[in-house]
N, C-alpha and C positions, 0 to 999 in steps of 0.2 A: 276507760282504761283501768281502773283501780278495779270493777268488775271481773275487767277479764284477767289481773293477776290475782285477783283473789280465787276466782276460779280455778286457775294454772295452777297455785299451791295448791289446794285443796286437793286436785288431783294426783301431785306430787306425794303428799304425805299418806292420802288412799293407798297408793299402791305401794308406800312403804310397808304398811300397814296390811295387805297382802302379801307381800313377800315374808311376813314375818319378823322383819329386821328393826323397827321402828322403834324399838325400844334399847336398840346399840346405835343406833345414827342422831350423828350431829343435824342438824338443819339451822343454816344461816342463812336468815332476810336479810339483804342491803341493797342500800340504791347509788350509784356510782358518783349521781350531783346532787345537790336542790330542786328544786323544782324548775322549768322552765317559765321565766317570766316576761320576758316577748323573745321573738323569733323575727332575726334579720330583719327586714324596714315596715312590718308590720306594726302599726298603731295599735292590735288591739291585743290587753294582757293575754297568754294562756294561761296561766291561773294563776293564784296569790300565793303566796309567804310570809303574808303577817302571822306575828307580827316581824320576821327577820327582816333583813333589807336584802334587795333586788333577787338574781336568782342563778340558772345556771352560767356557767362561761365567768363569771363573780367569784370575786374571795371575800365575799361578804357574807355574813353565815344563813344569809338564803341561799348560797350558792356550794355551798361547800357542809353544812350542816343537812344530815339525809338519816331517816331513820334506820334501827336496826335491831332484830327479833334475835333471838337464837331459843330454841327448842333442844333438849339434852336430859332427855326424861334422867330422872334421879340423880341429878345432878342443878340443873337451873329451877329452883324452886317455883311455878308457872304463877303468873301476875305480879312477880318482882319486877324490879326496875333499878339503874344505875345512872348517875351520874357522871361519874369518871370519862372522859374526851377519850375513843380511839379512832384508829382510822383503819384503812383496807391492809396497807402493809403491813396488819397484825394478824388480818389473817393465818397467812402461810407460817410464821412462828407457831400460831397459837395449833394450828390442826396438824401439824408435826409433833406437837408435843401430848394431843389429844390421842392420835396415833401411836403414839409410844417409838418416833423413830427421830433418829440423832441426827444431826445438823453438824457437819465436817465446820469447824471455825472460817475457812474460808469458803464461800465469799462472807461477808456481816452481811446479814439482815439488817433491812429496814425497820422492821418492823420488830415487835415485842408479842413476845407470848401474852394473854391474857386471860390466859383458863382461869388467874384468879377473882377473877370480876365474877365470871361464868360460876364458879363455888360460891359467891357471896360475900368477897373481900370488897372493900368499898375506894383502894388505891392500887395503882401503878408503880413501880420502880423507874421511873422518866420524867427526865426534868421539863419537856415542849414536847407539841407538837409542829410540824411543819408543813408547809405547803408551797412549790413552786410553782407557776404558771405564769411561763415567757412568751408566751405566743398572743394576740390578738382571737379572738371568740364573736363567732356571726349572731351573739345576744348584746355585745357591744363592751364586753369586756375587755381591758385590755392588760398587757405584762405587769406582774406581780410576784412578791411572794407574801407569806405571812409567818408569825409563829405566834401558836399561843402559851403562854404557861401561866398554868391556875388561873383566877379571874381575867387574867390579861389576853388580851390578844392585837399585836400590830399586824399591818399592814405596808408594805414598801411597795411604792409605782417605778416601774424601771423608766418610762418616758420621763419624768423629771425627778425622781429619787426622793421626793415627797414621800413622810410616813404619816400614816391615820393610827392610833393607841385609842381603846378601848376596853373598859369594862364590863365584861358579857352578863357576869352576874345581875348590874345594876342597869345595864343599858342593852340589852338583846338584841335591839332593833339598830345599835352601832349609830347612833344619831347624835351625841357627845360626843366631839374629838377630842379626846386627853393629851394629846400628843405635848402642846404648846404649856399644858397645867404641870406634866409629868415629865418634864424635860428628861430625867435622869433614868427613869424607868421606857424613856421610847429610847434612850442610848443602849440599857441594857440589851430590850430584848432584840434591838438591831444588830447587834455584836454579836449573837447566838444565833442568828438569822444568817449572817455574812459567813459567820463561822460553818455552820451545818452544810449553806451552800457549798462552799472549798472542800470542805469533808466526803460530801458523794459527787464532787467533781462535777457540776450542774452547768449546763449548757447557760449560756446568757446572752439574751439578741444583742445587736448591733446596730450602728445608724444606716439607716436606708438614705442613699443617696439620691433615690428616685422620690422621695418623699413630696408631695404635693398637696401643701394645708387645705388646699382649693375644694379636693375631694377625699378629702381625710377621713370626712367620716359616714360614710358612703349613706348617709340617712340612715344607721343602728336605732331604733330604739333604745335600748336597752344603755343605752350609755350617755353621761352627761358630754363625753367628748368621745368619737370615733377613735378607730386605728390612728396610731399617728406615725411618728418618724423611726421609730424602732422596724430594724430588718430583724423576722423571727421564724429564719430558717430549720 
């Protein structure tokens, strides 16, 4: 797989490169999850994430951490790298503004411009990032959201409203739960959480009355407890 898209670009940027144009065109790599680390009731991994933990259908940053290139001849100085957290919904800000074309106030964007990473600045103007995902995933994931800001990042489970707090800086692989050590900082970034959700009006399951612990979790690998009683229409 990794052959055949390295191939696919290759081709892609060829025939930029034919047309002439290659040296005015953006080209953005990205991958939309983590890696996939089992699939439905199959026992065996399809591939790794270490060191992060678990993978797609996860809010654990094997699931949600995905690399990302971007090419911008005379402008992305080639073999830099960045640190700075973004996500897909900066996309569309960012190639609006690369574009040179105006964004009417309504609707808000999601998302943040971030041409200045792409010039060499090394921060954002945003205080979190965020992440919802209410529905159950056939890797064995199940409803969540998270946010991260700066070294932190929580995690909230909507089946019992348990939070996981982590140190990504110091703990990558999310294997430390700070949650119970940082009482006051898993209230913060919960309140920024709850808040951002009400803000773009976020869907949230409900209890399934059909729920049946019996077959709950239909033998998921990929999860220490299956689907559960949450309806995630």
């Amino acid at each position: 797989m990794i052959d055949s898209v390295d191939q696919g670009v290759g081709r892609v940027l060829r025939k930029l490169d034919d047309l002439g144009i290659a040296g005015r065109t953006v080209v953005i790599f990205f991958s939309d999850n983590g890696g996939l680390r089992y699939e439905g009731k199959s026992t065996d991994p399809v591939t790794s994430n270490a060191p992060l933990r678990a993978g797609k259908g996860h809010l654990y940053e094997g699931g949600i951490r995905e690399p990302m290139m971007v090419r911008w001849p005379g402008v992305v100085r080639p073999g830099t790298t960045c640190n700075t957290p973004v996500i897909s919904t900066d996309f569309f800000p960012t190639i609006l503004k690369i574009a040179n074309i105006r964004h009417s106030p309504q609707p808000v964007l999601d998302g943040v411009n971030i041409e200045p990473l792409l010039r060499g600045g090394k921060a954002l103007h945003r205080n979190a990032v965020y992440w919802h995902y209410p529905h159950y995933s056939n890797q064995g994931g199940v409803p969540g959201g998270a946010v991260r800001q700066g070294d932190y990042k929580l995690i909230e489970f909507y089946e019992d409203n348990h939070v996981e707090l982590y140190n990504l800086v110091h703990d990558i692989g999310e294997r430390n739960d700070l949650a119970a050590k940082m009482p006051g900082k898993a209230r913060e970034l919960r309140a920024m959480l709850h808040a951002w959700r009400e803000s773009v009006n976020a869907d949230m399951p409900t209890m399934n009355p059909n729920y049946d612990p019996a077959h709950a979790d239909q033998h998921l690998t990929g999860a220490k407890e299956g689907p559960g009683p949450l309806r995630t229409n």
